[in-house]
PAPADO-24008 format. One record per residue (C-alpha): x, y, z; residue in three letters. Coordinates in steps of 0.02 Angstrom, whole numbers, padded with zeros to 5 digits, always signed. Layout:
N
XYZALA...
This chain:
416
+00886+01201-01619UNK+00744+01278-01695UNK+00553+01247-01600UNK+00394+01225-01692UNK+00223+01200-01638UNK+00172+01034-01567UNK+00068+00917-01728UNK-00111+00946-01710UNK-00095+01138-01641UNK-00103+01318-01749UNK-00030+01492-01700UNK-00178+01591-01765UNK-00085+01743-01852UNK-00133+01921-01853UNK-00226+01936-02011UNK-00337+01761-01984UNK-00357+01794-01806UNK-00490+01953-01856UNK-00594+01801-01918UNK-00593+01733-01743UNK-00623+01890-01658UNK-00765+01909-01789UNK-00844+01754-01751UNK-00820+01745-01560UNK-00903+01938-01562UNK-01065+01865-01643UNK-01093+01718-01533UNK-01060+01833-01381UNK-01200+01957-01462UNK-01314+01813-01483UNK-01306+01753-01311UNK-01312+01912-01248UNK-01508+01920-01347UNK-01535+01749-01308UNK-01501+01784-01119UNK-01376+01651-01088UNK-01234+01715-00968UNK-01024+01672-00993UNK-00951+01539-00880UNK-00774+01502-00882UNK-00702+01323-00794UNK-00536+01274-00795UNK-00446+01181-00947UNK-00391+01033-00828UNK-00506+00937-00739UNK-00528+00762-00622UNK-00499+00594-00742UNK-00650+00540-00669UNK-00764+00695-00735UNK-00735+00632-00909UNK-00751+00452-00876UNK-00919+00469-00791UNK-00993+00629-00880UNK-00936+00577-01057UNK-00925+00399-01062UNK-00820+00258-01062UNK-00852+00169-01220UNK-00838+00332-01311UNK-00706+00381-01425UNK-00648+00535-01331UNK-00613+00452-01176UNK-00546+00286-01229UNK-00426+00359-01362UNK-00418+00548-01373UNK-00403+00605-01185UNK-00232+00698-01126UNK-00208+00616-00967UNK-00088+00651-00833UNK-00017+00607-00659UNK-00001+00773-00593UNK+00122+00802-00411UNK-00005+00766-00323UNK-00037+00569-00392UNK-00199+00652-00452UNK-00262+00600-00642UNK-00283+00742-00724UNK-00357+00777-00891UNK-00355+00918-01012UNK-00536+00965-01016UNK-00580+00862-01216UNK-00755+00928-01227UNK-00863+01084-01121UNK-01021+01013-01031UNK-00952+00883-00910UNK-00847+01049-00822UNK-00998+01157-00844UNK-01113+01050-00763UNK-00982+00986-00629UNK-00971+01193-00592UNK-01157+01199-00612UNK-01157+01077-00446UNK-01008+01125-00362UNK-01087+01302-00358UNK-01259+01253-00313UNK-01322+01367-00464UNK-01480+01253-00481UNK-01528+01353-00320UNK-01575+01476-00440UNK-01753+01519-00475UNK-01725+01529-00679UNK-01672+01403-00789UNK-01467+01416-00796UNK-01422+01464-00963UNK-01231+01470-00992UNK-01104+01494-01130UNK-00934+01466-01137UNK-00785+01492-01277UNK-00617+01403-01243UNK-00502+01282-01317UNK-00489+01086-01284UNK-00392+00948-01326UNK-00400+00780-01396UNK-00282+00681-01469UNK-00340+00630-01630UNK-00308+00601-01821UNK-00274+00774-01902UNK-00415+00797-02016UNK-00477+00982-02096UNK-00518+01095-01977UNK-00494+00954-01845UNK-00341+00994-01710UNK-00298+00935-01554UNK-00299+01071-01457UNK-00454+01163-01552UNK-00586+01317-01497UNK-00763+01255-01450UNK-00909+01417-01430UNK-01058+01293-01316UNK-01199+01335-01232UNK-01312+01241-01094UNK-01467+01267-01031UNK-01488+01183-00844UNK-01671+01163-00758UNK-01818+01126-00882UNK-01887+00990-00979UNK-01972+01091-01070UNK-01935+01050-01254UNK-01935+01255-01309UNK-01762+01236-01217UNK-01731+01104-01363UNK-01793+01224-01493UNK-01703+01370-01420UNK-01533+01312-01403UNK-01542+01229-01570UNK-01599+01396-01658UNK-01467+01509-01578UNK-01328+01390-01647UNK-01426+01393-01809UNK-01427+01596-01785UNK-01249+01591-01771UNK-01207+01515-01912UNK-01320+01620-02004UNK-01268+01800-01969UNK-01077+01736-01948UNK-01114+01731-02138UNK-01116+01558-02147UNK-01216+01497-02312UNK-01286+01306-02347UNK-01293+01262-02144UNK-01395+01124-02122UNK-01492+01044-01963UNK-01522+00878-01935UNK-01617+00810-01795UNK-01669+00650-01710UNK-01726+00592-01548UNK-01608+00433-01436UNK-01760+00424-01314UNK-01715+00371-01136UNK-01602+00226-01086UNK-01783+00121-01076UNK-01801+00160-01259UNK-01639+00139-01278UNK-01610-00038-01210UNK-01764-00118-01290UNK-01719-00016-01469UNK-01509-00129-01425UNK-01609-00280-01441UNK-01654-00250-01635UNK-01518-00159-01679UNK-01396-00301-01607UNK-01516-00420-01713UNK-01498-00329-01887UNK-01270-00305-01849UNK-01230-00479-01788UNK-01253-00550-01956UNK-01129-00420-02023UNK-01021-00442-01883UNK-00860-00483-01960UNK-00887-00375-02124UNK-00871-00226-01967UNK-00719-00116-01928UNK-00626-00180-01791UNK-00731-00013-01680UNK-00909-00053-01736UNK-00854-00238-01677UNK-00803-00171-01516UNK-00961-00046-01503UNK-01066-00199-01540UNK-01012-00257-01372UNK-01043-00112-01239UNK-01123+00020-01339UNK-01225-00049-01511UNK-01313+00128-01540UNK-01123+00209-01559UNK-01118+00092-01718UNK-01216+00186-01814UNK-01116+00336-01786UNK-00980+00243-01893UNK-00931+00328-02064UNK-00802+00165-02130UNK-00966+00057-02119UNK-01111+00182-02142UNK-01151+00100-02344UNK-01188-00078-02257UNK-01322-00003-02099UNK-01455+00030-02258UNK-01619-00042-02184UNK-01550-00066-02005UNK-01697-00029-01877UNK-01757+00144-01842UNK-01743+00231-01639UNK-01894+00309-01683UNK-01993+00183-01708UNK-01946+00119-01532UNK-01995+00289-01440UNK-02118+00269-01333UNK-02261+00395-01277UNK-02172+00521-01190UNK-02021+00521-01320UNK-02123+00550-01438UNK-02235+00687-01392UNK-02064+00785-01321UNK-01996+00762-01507UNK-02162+00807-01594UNK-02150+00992-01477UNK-01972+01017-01519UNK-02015+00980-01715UNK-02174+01113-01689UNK-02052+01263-01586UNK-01929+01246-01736UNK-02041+01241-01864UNK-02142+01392-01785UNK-01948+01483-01791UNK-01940+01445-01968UNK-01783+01344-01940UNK-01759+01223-02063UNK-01702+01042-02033UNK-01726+00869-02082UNK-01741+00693-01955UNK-01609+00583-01976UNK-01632+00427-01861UNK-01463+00373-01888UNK-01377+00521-01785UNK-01330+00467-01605UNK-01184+00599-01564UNK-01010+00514-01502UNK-01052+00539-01326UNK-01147+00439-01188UNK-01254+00565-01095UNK-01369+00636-01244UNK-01566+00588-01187UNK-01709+00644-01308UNK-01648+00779-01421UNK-01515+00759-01525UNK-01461+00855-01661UNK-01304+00926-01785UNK-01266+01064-01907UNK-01201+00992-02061UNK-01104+01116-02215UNK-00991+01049-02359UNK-00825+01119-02419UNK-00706+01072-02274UNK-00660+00888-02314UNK-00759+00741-02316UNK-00816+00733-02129UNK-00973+00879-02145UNK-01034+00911-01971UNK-00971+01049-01898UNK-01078+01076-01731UNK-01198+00984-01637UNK-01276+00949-01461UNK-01427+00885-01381UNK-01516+00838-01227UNK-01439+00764-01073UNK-01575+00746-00930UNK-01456+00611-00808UNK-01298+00690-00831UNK-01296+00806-00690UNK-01357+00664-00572UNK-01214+00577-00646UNK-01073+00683-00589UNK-01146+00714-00416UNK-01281+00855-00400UNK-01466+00853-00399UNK-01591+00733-00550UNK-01579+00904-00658UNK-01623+00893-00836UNK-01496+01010-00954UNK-01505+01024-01172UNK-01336+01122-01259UNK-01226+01123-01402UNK-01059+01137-01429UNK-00971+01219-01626UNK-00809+01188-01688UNK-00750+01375-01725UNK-00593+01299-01852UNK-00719+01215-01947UNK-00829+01392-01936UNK-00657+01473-01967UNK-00614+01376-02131UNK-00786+01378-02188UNK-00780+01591-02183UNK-00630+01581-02296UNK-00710+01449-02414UNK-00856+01543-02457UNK-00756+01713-02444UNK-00872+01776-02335UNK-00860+01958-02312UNK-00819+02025-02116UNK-00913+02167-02034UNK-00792+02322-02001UNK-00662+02224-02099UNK-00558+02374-02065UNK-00428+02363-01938UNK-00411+02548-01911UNK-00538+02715-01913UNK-00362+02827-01958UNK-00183+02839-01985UNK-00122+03007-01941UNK+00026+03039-02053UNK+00167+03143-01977UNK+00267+03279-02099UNK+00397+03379-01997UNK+00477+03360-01821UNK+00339+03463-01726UNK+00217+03388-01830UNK+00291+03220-01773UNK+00291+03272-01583UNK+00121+03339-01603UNK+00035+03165-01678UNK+00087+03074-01547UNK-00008+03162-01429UNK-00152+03152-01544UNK-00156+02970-01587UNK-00178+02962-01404UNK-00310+03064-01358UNK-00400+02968-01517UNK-00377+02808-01429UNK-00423+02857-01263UNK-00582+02928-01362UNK-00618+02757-01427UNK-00540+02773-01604UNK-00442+02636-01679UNK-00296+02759-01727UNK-00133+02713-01808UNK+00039+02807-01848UNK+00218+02767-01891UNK+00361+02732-01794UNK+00485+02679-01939UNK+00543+02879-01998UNK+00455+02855-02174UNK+00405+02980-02290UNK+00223+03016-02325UNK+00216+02900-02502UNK+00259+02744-02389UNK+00157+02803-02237UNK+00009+02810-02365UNK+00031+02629-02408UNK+00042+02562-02237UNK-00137+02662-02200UNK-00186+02556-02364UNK-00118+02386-02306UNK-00213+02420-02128UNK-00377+02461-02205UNK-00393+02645-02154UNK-00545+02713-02171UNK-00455+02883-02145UNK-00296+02960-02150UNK-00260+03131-02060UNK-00108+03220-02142UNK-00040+03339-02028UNK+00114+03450-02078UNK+00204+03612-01984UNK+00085+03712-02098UNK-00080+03620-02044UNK-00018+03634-01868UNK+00029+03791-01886UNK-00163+03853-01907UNK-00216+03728-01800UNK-00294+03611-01911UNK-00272+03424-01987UNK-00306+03371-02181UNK-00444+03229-02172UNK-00437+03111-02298UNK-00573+02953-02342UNK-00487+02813-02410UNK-00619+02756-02518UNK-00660+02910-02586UNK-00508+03017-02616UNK-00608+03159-02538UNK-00480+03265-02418UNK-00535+03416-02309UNK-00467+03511-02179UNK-00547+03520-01999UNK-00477+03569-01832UNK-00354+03473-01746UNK-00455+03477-01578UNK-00619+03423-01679UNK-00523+03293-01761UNK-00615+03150-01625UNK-00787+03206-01641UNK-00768+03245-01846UNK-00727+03047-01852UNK-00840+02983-01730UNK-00983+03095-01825UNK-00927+02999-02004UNK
C-alpha cells in the first residue's frame, strides 16, 4: 500500500522550505542583537508539566494534548506549546543562579490535536522567546518589540499589536465576579465551551470567537486593575511607545492559557483565513513557582512560523539571497569534466554555494538548470579554457562573460 502523511502534518518541500530557512535565519539574527541565547528541551515531556504549567481548563490540555503511556507506565506528552519545558529546564538547571536576567529562545515543532484550519497543523513550528528574572516591565516592552521586529524585517507588511493587561489572580477573582454577572443572563444563548468556561474559568469566555458579537458591553479587566497593575501597564505602554511600536489595547484579549499575569499581548495580520492572530505571549510571574523552582517572575512570546510562512507567500514577499547558488560550473569535454569536479570542491570548501551536473548533458541544458537554480554565475570551462588555465565567467543577470584564471576563480567570486 501506498503511505501518506498523517492529517494535520506537511513535508515542507525543497523550494518552500528556503522560506523557512529564511525566516528561522532572521529570528536567530534578532536574538542574537537582542541578546537572548538558544535553548533546546525535548519534544516529550511529564503529563503533569502541561497540566500544571498550562492549565487544566484550557483548550490545549483538555482537548488538543498527544498523550501517551509510555513502557515505563509514565504519561507522556508531546510537548503542545514551548514555555512550560523552558521554564521546567530553567529550574531543573538552576539557571536562575545566574546573575542576569535569563533570556532564551527556542525554534521547534509541537503538536496539538486540533481542527485543521489555515496555517493551523498539528504538528506545527513555534520560534518563542522568554525572559526569566525581572519584573521590570522594559522586559514587557522588549520581548514584545523583538517579535514585532521580526515580523517586520521577515518582510511582513500590515502586523498589528494588540495589548492588554489580566492583572494578578486578586484582580482577577474580584474582575470573575462582574464578568459572571454580565454572562449568566446569556447563559444558554452560549456555546456549549463558553458554558463550560463559565464554570472554572469565566475570563477564557471572552477568548471565544462563536460568541464574540453577544460580549458587546461586557465589563472591562482594566477597569478592575488595581494600583500596581496599573502603573506596570502604564510603563510597558510608555517603553513601547518610546520604541515607536505601534499597538492598540484591547481589554477583551486573555490568551488561551492559564499562567499569563500582567502583560498580555498578540500580533494580529489578515489574509490567512478568518482566525487573524498569528503570534502572541505575555507575562507569567507564578508559573515557575508553579512547576517547582523558585517565586521567579518570566514575560515571552511564542509565533506560529506556518502562519508567518503563508503570510510571506500571500504578500509575495521578496527573500534576501533568493538565490540558491553563487555558480554552476559547466563542464565541456572529459578533462574538462575531471577537472570541475575538483573545482566545485575547492569552491565549497571556500564557502561558495557551487553547483555542477551529474546527468552527462550538453551545455544548452546545463545552462537552464543554472537558470532554474538561480545562479548568480556560471563558469564555462572547456579543454581550451583549461588548456590556458583559465575559466569563462558569466553573470546571469547581465549576460556579461569574461575570462579569469581557474585558480582565481574563488576569490574573483567572493570579490563580486
Amino acid at each position: 500500500m501506498a503511505f501518506q502523511k498523517s492529517p494535520g502534518t506537511q513535508d515542507i518541500l525543497p523550494g518552500v522550505v528556503e522560506r523557512w530557512q529564511y525566516a528561522e535565519q532572521k529570528a536567530r539574527d534578532i536574538c542574537r542583537r537582542f541578546n537572548f541565547r538558544e535553548i533546546r528541551t525535548p519534544i516529550f515531556e511529564a503529563t503533569e508539566l502541561f497540566q500544571r504549567g498550562v492549565g487544566e481548563t484550557t483548550d490545549i490540555v483538555e482537548k488538543e494534548m498527544y498523550t501517551f503511556t509510555d513502557r515505563g507506565n509514565r504519561s507522556i506528552t508531546l510537548r503542545p506549546e514551548g514555555t512550560a519545558g523552558v521554564v521546567r529546564s530553567y529550574v531543573e538547571n538552576k539557571l536562575y543562579g545566574e546573575p542576569d536576567v535569563s533570556k532564551l529562545y527556542y525554534i521547534g515543532p509541537m503538536f496539538r490535536y486540533e481542527r485543521q484550519q489555515a496555517g493551523r497543523y498539528r504538528q506545527f513550528h513555534q520560534f518563542g522567546i522568554e525572559a526569566l528574572g525581572s519584573v521590570d516591565p522594559a522586559i514587557d516592552a522588549e520581548v514584545i518589540a523583538l517579535g514585532y521586529s521580526f515580523y517586520t524585517e521577515v518582510g511582513l507588511k500590515g502586523v498589528r499589536v494588540e495589548i492588554n493587561s489580566v492583572g494578578t489572580p486578586a484582580v482577577r477573582a474580584a474582575f470573575r465576579e462582574k464578568l459572571l454577572a454580565f454572562l449568566m443572563p446569556m447563559r444558554e444563548q452560549l456555546c456549549k465551551d463558553c458554558q463550560s468556561r463559565m464554570e472554572r474559568n469565566p475570563l477564557r469566555v471572552l477568548d471565544c470567537k462563536t460568541d464574540q458579537a453577544r460580549f458587546e458591553g461586557a465589563p472591562s479587566i482594566l477597569d478592575s486593575l488595581d494600583e500596581e497593575c496599573n502603573a506596570h501597564f502604564d510603563k510597558v505602554k510608555m517603553h513601547l511607545s518610546d520604541m515607536g511600536i505601534p499597538f492598540s489595547i484591547n481589554p477583551r484579549l486573555v490568551r488561551g492559557l492559564d499562567y499569563y499575569t500582567h502583560t498580555a499581548f498578540e500580533y494580529k495580520a489578515e489574509g490567512i483565513g478568518a482566525i487573524d492572530t498569528i503570534g502572541g505571549g505575555g507575562r507569567y510571574n507564578g508559573l515557575v513557582a508553579e512547576v517547582g523552582g523558585p517565586d521567579q517572575p518570566g514575560v515571552g512570546l511564542g509565533l506560529g512560523l506556518e502562519r508567518t510562512i503563508m503570510l510571506l507567500e500571500h504578500q509575495q514577499a521578496e527573500l534576501e539571497n533568493a538565490h540558491q547558488v553563487d555558480v554552476y560550473v559547466v563542464a565541456l569535454g572529459e578533462a574538462a569534466d575531471r577537472e570541475v569536479t575538483r573545482l566545485v570542491y575547492e569552491l565549497r570548501t571556500s564557502g561558495i554555494r557551487a553547483e555542477r551536473d551529474y546527468l552527462g548533458r550538453k551545455m544548452k541544458a546545463q545552462m537552464k538548470s543554472a537558470d532554474r537554480l538561480q545562479a548568480r554565475y556560471t563558469a564555462i570551462l572547456g579543454d581550451d579554457e583549461l588548456a590556458s588555465g583559465e575559466i569563462a565567467l558569466k553573470e546571469m543577470a547581465t549576460g556579461e562573460q569574461r575570462l579569469v584564471a581557474i585558480a582565481n576563480l574563488a576569490t574573483e567570486l567572493k570579490s563580486n
